[in-house]
C-alpha positions as a printed NumPy array, in Angstrom:
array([[ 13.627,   6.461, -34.422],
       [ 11.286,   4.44 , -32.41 ],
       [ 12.795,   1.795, -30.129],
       [ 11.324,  -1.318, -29.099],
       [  9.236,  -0.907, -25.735],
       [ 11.278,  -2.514, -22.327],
       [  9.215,  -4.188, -20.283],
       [  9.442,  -2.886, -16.566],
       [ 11.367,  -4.632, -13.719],
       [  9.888,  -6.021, -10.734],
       [ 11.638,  -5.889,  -7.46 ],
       [ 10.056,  -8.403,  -4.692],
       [  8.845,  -6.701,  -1.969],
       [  8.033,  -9.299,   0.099],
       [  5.821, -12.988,   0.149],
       [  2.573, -12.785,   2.433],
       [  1.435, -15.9  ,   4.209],
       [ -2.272, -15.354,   4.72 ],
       [ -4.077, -17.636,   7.399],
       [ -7.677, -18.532,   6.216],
       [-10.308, -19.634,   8.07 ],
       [-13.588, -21.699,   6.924],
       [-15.153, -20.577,   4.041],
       [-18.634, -19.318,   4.018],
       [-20.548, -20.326,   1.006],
       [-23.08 , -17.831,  -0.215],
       [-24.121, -19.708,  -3.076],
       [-25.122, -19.227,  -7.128],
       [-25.725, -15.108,  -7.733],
       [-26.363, -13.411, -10.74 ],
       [-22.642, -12.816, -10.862],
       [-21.486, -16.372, -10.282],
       [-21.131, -18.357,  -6.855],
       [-20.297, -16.105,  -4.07 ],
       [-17.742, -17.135,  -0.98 ],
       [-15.803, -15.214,   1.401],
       [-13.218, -16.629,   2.901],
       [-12.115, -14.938,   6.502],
       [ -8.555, -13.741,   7.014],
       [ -7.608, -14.999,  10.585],
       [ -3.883, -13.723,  10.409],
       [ -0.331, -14.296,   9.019],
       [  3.26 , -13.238,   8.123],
       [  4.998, -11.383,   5.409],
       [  8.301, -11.439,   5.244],
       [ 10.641, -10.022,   2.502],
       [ 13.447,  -7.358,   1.451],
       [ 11.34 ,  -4.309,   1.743],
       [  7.826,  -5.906,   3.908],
       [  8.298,  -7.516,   7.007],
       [  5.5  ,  -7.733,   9.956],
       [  2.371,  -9.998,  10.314],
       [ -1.283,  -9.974,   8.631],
       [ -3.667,  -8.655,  11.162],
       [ -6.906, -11.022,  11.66 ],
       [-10.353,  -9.464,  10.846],
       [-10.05 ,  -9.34 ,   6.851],
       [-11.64 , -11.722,   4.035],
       [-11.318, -12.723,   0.416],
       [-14.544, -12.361,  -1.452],
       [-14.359, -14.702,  -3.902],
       [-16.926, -15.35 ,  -7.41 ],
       [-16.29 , -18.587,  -9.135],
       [-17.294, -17.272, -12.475],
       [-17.14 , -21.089, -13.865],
       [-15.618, -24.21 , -13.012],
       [-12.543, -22.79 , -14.08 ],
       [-12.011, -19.235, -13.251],
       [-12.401, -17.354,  -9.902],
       [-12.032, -13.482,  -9.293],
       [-10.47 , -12.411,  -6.022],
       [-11.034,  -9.63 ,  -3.903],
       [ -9.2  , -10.014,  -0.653],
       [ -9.277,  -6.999,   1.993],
       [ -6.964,  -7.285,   5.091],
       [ -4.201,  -4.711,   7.159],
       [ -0.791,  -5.877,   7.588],
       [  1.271,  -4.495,  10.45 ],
       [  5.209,  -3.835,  10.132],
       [  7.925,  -4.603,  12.217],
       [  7.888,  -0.932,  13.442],
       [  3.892,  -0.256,  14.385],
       [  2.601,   1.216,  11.046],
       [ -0.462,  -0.275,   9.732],
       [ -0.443,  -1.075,   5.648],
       [ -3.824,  -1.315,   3.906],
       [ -3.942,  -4.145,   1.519],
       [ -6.864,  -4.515,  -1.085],
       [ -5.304,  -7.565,  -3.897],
       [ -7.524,  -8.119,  -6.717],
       [ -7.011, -11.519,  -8.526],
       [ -7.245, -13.969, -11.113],
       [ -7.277, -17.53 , -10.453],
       [ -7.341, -20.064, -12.946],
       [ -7.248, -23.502, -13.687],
       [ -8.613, -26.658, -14.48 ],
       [-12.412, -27.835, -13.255],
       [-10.423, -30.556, -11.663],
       [ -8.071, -28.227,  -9.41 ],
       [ -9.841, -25.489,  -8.729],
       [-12.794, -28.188,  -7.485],
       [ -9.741, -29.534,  -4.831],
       [ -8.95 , -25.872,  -4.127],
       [-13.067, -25.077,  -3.124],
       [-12.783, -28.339,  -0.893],
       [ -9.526, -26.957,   0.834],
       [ -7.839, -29.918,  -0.352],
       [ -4.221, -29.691,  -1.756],
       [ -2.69 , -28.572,  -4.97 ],
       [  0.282, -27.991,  -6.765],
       [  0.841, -24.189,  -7.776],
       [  1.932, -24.952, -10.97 ],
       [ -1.4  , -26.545, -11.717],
       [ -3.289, -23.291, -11.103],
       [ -2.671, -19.708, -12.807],
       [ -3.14 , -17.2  ,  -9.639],
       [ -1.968, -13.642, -10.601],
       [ -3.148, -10.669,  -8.345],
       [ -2.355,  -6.645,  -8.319],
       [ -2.145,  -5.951,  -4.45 ],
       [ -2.705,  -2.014,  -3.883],
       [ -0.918,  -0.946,  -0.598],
       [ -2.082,   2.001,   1.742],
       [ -0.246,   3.348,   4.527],
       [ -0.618,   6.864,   6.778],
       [  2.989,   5.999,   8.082],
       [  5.84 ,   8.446,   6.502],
       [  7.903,   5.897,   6.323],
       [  6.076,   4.124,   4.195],
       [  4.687,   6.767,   2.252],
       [  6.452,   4.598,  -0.749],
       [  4.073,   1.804,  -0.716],
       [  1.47 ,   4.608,  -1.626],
       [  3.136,   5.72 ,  -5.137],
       [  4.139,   2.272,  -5.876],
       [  2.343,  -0.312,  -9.006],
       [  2.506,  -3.792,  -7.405],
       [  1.619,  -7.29 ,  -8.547],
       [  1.988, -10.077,  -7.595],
       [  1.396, -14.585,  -8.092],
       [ -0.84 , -16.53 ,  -5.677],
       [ -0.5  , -20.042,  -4.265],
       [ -3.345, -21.662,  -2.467],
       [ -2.85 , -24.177,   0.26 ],
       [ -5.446, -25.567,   2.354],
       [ -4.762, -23.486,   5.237],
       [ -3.083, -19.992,   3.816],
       [ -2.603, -17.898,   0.951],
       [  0.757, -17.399,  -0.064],
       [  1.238, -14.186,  -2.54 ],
       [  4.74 , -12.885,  -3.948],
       [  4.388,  -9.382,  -3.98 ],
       [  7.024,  -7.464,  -6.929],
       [  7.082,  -3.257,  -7.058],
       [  7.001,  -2.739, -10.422],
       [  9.953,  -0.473, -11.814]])
């Protein structure tokens, strides 16, 4: 007998608040217009990730077309107690010309006018966090003119 396929939960793990910094605009590639965007620090707070976003990282960013951006952000988050977590979040970002132009011009807009999903992969040496390490996140994105905010759910 073949049952119908449950989806998996997802247990949040904690919501990142990524400082940003000016981006730098590398301009029309092959692959679409090129920007990265520096990561100049932050908080995450949550049930299971608490600590701060180290500064030094960046999101490398190709706006494929006026309405769809891939992600590729690359930063270290330390926890509460010392250990150092590796974060590398791929994502999607979608949305109107219209919102996604106000979103390249740091300007303000509403989350729900922009799809932002992302699949954060977390790496950590720590023991005690050893979990993060066999652990399937992902995750939504909200873009504000001065930080990244992403949800981050462990998928069960």
């Amino acid at each position: 007998m073949t049952q119908t396929p449950q989806p998996p939960a997802l247990v949040h793990a904690g919501t990142l608040s990524v400082l940003i910094g000016d981006p730098i605009d590398v301009g029309p590639t092959p692959e679409g217009h090129r920007r990265i965007i520096p990561i100049t620090g932050g908080t995450v707070s949550g049930p299971r990730l608490n600590g701060r976003v180290l500064p030094g990282g960046a999101d490398f960013q190709i706006l494929h077309t006026p309405e769809l951006s891939q992600l590729d952000a690359r930063y270290a988050v330390e926890t509460e107690d010392g250990a150092i977590i590796s974060v590398d979040n791929a994502a999607i970002r979608s949305g109107s010309a219209e919102a996604l132009g106000r979103i390249a011009r740091g300007e303000p807009v509403d989350p729900g006018e922009i799809y932002f999903r992302c699949a954060p992969r977390l790496r950590s040496s720590a023991p005690q966090w050893d979990w993060v390490n066999r652990t399937l996140f992902v995750g939504t994105g909200e873009r504000h003119p001065d930080r990244v905010v992403v949800h981050v759910f462990a998928v069960g």
